[in-house]
C-alpha positions in Angstrom: -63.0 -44.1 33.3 -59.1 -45.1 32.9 -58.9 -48.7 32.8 -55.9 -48.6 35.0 -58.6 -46.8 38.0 -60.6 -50.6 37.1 -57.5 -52.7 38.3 -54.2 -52.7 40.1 -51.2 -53.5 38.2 -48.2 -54.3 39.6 -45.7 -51.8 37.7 -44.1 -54.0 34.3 -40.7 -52.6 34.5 -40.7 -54.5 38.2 -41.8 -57.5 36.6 -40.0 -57.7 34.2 -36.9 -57.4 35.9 -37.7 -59.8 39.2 -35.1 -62.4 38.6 -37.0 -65.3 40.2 -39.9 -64.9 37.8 -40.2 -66.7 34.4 -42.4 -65.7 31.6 -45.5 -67.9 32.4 -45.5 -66.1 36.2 -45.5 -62.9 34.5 -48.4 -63.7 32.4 -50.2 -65.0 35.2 -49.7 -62.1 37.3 -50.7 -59.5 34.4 -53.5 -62.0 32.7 -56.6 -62.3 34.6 -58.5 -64.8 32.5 -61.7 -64.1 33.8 -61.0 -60.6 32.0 -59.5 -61.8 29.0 -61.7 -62.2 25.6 -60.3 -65.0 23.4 -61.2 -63.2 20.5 -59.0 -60.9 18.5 -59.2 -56.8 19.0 -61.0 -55.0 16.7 -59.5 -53.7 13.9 -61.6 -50.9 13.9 -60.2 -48.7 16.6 -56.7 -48.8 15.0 -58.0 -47.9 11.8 -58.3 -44.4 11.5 -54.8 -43.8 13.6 -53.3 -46.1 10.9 -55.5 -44.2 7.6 -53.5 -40.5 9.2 -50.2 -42.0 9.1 -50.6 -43.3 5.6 -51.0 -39.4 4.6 -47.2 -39.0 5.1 -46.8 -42.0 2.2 -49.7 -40.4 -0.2 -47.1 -37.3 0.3 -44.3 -39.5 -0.4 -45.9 -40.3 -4.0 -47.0 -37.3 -4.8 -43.7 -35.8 -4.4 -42.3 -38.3 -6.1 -44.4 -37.6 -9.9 -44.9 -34.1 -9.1 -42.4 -32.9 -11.8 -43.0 -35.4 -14.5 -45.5 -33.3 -16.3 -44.7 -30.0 -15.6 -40.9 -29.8 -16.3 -41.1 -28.7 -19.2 -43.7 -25.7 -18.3 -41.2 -25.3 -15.2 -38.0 -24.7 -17.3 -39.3 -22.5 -19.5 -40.9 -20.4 -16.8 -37.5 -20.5 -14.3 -35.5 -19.8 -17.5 -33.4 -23.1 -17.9 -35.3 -24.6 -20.7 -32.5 -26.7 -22.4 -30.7 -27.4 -19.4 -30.4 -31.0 -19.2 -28.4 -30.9 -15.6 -30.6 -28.5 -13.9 -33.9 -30.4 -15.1 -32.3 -33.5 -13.6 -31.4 -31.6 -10.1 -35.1 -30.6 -10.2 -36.3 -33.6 -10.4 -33.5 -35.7 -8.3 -33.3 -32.9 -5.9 -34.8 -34.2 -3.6 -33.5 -37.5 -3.3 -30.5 -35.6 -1.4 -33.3 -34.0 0.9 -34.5 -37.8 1.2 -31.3 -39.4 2.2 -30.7 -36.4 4.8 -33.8 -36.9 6.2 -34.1 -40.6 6.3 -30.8 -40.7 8.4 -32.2 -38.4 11.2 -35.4 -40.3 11.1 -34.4 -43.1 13.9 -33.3 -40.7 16.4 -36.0 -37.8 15.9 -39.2 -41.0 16.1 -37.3 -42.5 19.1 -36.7 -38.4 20.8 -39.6 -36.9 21.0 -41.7 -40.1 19.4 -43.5 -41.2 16.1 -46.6 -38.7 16.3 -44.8 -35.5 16.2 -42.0 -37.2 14.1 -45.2 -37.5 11.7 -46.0 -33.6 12.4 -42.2 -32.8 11.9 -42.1 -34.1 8.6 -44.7 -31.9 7.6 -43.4 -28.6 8.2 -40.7 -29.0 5.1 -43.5 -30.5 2.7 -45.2 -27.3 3.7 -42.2 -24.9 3.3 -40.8 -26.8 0.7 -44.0 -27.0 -1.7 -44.5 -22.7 -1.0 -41.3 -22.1 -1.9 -40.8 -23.7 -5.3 -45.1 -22.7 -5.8 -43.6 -19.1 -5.6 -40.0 -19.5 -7.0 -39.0 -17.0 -9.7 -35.6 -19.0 -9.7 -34.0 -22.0 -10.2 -32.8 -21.7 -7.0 -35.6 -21.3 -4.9 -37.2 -24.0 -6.9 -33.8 -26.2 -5.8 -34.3 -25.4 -1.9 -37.7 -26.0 -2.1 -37.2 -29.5 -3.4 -34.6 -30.4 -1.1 -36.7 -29.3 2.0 -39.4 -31.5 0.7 -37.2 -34.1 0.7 -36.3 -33.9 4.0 -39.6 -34.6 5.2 -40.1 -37.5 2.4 -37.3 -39.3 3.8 -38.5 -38.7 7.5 -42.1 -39.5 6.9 -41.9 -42.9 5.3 -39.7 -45.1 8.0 -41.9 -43.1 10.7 -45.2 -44.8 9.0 -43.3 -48.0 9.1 -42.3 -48.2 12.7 -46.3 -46.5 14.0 -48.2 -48.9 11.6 -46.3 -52.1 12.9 -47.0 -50.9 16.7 -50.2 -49.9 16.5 -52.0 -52.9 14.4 -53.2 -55.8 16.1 -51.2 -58.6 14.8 -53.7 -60.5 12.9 -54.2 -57.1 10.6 -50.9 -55.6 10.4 -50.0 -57.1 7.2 -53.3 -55.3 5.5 -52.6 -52.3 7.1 -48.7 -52.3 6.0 -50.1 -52.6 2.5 -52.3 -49.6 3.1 -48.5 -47.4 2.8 -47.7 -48.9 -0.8 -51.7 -48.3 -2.0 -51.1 -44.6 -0.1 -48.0 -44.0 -2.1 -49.6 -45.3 -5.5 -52.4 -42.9 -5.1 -50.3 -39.9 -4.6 -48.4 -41.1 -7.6 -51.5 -40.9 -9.8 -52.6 -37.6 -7.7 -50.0 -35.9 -9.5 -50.4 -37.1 -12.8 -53.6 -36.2 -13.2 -52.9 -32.6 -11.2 -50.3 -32.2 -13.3 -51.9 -32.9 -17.2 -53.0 -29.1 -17.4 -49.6 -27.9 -17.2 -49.0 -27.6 -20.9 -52.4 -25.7 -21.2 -52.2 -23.4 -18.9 -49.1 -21.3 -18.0 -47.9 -21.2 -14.3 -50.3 -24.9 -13.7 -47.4 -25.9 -12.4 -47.5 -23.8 -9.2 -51.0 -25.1 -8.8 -49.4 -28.6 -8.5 -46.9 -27.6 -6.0 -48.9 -25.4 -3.7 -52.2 -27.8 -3.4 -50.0 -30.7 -1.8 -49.8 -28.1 1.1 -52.8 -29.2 1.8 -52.4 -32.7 2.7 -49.2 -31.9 4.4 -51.2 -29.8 6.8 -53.9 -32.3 7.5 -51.2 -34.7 8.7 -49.9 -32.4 11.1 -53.3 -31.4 12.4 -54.8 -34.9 12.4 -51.5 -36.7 14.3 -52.8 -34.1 16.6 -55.6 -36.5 18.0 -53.7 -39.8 16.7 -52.8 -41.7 19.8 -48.4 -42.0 20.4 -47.3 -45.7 19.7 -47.7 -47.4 22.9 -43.8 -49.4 22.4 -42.3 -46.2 22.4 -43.9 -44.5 25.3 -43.0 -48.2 27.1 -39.5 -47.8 25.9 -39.8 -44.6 27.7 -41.4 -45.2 30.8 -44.8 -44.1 30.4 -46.2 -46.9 31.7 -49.8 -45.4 32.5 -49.7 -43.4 28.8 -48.9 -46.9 27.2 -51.9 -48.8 28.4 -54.3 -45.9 27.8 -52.8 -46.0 24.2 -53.4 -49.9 24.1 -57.0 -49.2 25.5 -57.7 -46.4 22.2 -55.8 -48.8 19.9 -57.3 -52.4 21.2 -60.2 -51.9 22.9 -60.4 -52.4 27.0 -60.4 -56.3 27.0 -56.9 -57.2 25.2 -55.0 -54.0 27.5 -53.4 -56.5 29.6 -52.3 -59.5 27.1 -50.7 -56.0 25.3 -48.8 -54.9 28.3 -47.8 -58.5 29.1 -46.2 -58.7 25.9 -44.2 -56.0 26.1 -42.7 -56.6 29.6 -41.8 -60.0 27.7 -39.8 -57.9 25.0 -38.3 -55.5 27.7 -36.6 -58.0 29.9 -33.8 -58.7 26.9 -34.1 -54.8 26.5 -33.1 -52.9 29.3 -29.8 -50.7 29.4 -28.2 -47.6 27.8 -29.9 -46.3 24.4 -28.6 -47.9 20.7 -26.0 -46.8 18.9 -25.9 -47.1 15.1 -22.6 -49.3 15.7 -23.8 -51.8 17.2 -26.4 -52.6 14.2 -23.1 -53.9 13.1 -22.1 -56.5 15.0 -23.6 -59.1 17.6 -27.3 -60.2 18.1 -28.5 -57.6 16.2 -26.1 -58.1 12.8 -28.4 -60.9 11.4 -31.6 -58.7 11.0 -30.3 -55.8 9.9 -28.6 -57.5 7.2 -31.8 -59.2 5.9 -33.2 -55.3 5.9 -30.3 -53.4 4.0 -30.4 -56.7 1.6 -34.1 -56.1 0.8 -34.3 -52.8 0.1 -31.0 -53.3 -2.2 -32.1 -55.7 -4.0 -35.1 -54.5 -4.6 -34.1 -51.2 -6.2 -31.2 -53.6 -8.0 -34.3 -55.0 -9.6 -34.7 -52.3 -11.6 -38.0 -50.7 -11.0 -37.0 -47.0 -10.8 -35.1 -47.5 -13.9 -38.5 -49.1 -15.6 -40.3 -46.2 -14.1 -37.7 -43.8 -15.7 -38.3 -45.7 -19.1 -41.7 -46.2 -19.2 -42.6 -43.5 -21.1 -39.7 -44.7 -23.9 -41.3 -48.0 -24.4 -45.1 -46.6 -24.4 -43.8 -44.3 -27.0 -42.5 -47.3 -29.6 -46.2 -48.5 -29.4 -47.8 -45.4 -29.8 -49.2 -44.4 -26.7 -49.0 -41.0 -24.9 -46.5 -40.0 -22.3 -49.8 -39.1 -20.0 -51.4 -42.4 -20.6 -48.5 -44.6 -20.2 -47.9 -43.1 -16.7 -51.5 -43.4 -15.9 -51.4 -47.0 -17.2 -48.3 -48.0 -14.6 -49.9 -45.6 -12.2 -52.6 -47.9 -12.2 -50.7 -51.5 -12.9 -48.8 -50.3 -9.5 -52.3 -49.5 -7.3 -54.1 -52.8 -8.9 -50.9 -54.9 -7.2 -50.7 -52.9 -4.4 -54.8 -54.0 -3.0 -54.4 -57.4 -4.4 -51.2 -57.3 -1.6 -53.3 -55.9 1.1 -56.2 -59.0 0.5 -53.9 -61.4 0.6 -50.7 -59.7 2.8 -52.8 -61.4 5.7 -53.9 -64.9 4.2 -50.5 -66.1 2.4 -48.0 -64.5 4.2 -45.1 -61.8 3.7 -42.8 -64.8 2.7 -44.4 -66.6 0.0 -45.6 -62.4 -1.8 -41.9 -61.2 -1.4 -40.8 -64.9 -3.2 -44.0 -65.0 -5.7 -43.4 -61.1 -6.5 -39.3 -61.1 -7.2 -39.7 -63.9 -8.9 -42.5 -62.6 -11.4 -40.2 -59.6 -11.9 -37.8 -62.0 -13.2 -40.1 -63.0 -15.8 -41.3 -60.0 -17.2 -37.7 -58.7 -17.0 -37.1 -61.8 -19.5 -39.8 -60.8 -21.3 -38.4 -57.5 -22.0 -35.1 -58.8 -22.9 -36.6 -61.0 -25.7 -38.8 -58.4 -27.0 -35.3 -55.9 -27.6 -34.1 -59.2 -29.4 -36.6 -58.7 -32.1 -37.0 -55.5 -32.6 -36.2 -55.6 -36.4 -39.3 -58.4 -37.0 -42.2 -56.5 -37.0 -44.2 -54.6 -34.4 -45.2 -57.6 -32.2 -42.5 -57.2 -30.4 -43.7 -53.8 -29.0 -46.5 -54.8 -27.6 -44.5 -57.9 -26.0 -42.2 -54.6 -24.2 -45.4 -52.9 -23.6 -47.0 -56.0 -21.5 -43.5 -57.0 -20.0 -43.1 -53.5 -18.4 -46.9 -53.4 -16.9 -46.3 -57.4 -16.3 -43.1 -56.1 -13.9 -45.1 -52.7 -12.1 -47.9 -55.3 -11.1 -45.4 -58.2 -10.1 -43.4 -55.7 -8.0 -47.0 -53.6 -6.3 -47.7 -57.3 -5.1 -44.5 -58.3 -2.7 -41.1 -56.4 -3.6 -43.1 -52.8 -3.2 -45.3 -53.3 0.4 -43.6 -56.2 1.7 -40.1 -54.7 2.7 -41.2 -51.6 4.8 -43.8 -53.9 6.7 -41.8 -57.0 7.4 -38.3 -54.9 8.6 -40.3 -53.4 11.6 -41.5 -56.7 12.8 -38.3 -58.4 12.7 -36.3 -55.8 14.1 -36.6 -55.8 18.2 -38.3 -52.7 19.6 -34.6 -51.5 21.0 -33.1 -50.8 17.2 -36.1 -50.4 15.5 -36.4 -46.7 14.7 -32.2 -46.3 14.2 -32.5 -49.7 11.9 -35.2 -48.4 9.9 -33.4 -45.4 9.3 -30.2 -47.4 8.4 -32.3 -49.6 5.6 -34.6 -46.5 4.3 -31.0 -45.1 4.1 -29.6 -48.2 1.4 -32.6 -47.5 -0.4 -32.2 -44.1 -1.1 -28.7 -44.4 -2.1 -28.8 -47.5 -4.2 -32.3 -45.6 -5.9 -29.7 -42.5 -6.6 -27.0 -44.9 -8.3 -29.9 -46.4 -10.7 -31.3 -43.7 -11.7 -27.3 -41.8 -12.3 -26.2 -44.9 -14.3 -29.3 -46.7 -15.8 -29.5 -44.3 -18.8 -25.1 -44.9 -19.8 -25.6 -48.5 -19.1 -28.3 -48.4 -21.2 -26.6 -47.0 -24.0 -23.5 -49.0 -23.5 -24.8 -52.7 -22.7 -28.1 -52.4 -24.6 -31.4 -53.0 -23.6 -31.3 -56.7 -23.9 -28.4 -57.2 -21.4 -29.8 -54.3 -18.9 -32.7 -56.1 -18.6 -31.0 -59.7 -18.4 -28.8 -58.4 -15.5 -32.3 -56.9 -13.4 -33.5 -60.5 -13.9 -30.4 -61.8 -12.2 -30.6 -59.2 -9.3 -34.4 -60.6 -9.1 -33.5 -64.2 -9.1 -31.2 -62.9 -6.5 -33.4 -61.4 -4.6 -35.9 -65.0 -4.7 -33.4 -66.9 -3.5 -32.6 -64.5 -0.7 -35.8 -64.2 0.6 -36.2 -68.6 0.7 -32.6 -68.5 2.3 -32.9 -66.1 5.2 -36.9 -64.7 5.8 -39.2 -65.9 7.9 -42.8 -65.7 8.0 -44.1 -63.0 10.2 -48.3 -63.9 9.3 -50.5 -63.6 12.4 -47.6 -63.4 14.8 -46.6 -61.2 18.1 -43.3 -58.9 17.7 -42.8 -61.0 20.6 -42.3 -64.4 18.7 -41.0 -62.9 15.4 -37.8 -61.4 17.8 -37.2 -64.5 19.8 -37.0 -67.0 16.2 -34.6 -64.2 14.8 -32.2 -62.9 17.0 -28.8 -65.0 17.6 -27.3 -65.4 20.6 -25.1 -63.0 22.2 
């Protein structure tokens, strides 16, 4: 039976909009105490809707160290062995695809909404991953790559925005952190797919075509996920939205939900976003704590680590394979000590703990470069710096962004404003990785790493200036402490 067959409900639109009814009247009229029950929903009906939309982050990784291994095997095969610039496009390629994607992302999850945005992103991975499994070119290797990318940039911000609407609040920190472990596994998926490649010729392909596989599951699975109850609000669905609520949240906390939201739609109502007004006005404050974020924290340096990793493993001895297994894992440990304790201490004091422990092992690395002619200690100081950094970063600056920017931003630019900050990330990532390598051979290693510090001692004293805890609170509070006034 359909809980809204149980009781009458007087529409929330109408509510919402009587002008000689303040919020407590609206409560009273939706809240029936004698139905309420005190306690909080169970996190166990959100789960598995929340454990499918983390697929499209386990993609994300994947994607991400898919090539690592098998370039080489790739060139050789594709005949550009040699070929500096086309190895790069291979591996950067799609980080174009990414960008193009991520930019389309707020207005395909708020068009035809965050479930089959989720089964949209799919189809390139699946494309995308046949085509360079089967390229005989560079080219088709190229396309494939890009069209992977598309849906990499899509599927991210999409997990963002469904995660934060469909966890109860007193959970939604954990299950943000369940994206950055998702991404970490996928990461360390393709490491360890990819270690045959110099064995066997044409592994490669294997590596490609098996993340097909995944990619399908999402789009299947979404299938029976339920649609993010804010966005079929936002869109009238009134009766959809409370059936969602009832899958999400269980029959009891259906109408505190739906209260809530008629609260956030009062300040709502009018035309549709434009990407202008993120600009200017109410809205200006929050989106410029998002873009911040995100650039500073790939300013901090932690693609450019990644990138180097291997460099620094090498000086002590260690094997390309193990030293990306060993970050692989640095990055997953942080990432589940942030989902224990995303919930308990707070987005805040992580994001401020974690920038500022990058800053230290970023010191850390510079003094190790400033010894490098007295003996090998030094090496192993680099060594523990750089896994120091990874686990520092897994534990705030990683998880922390793409969960706090959907709770602070109001339910009206959401989607378009995730897109916007996903977008700053994937262009300041591109600058990094295109200049980290000539600054590094022009500045040094000592001063490289000195000026990441700063950018993470920027970032520290950002986050104590201008974020607010979100910990255990409605969407509802967290967008009436943030926005300013018109």
């Amino acid at each position: 039976m359909r809980l809204n067959s149980v009781y009458k409900r007087m529409p929330s639109r109408e509510l919402a909009s009587t002008p000689d009814m303040d919020e407590d009247d609206i409560s009273e009229k939706l809240l029936d105490p004698a139905d309420q029950d005190g306690g909080n929903p169970s996190w166990k009906h959100s789960l598995p809707h929340v454990c499918v939309a983390t697929m499209s982050s386990f993609l994300f990784g994947y994607h991400l160290g898919v090539v690592n291994e098998p370039l080489e095997s790739i060139s050789m095969d594709l005949g550009f062995s040699g070929n500096t610039l086309a190895e790069g496009l291979v591996v950067s390629m799609c980080l174009g695809g990414a960008l193009i994607g991520c930019l389309f992302s707020g207005l395909i999850s708020d068009g035809i909404g965050r479930r089959k945005a989720f089964q949209l992103s799919a189809l390139p991975m699946i494309i995308g991953a046949s085509l360079s499994a089967s390229a005989t070119r560079l080219a088709g290797m190229l396309l494939g790559r890009f069209l992977v990318g598309t849906g990499m940039g899509l599927g991210p911000p999409v997990a963002s925005l469904y995660i934060t609407e469909v966890s109860p609040s007193y959970v939604r920190g954990t299950y943000g952190s369940f994206i950055q472990i998702a991404t970490c596994l996928g990461l360390i998926a393709s490491l360890f797919i990819g270690i045959p490649a110099k064995e066997y010729v044409g592994w490669w392909r294997v590596c490609f075509g098996v993340s097909t596989i995944p990619a399908a599951l999402l789009a299947l699975c979404m299938q029976f996920c339920a649609e993010s109850p804010h966005w079929l609000y936002k869109r009238g669905k009134f009766g959809e939205s409370e059936a969602e609520f009832e899958r999400l949240l269980g029959g009891h906390h259906v109408k505190s939900a739906m209260a809530e939201l008629s609260r956030l739609d009062r300040g709502d109502e009018g035309e549709t976003v434009k990407y202008s007004e993120l600009f200017y006005g109410r809205h200006f404050r929050v989106v410029f704590i998002g873009t911040m974020l995100f650039a500073l924290q790939q300013l901090s340096g932690i693609n450019a680590v990644f990138y180097f990793s291997s460099a620094v493993f090498k000086s002590a001895g260690v094997a390309s394979d193990i030293a990306n297994i060993c970050v692989g894992f640095a990055n997953l440990s942080g990432s589940i000590v942030a989902m224990l304790l995303m919930d308990k201490l707070g987005r805040r004091v992580l994001l401020l703990g974690s920038f500022l422990g990058m800053a230290a092992a970023m010191v850390l690395q510079a003094v190790a470069t400033s010894f490098h002619q007295e003996g090998s200690w030094h090496v192993n100081l680099s060594v523990c710096g750089m896994l120091l950094f990874v686990l520092t970063f897994a534990l705030g600056a990683g998880p922390v962004p793409g969960l706090l920017l959907p709770e602070i931003f109001p339910s009206r630019i959401r989607a378009k404003a995730m897109a916007l900050c996903m977008s700053v990330h994937w262009v300041v990532n591109f600058f990094v990785g295109l200049f980290f390598l000539r600054l590094l051979e022009q500045l040094g290693a000592k001063i490289l790493y000195s000026i990441f510090a700063s950018f993470c001692l920027m970032a520290a004293l950002f986050v104590a200036k201008n974020v607010v805890e979100t910990k255990g609170k409605s969407l509802q509070e967290i967008e009436i402490s943030l926005l300013s006034p018109v």
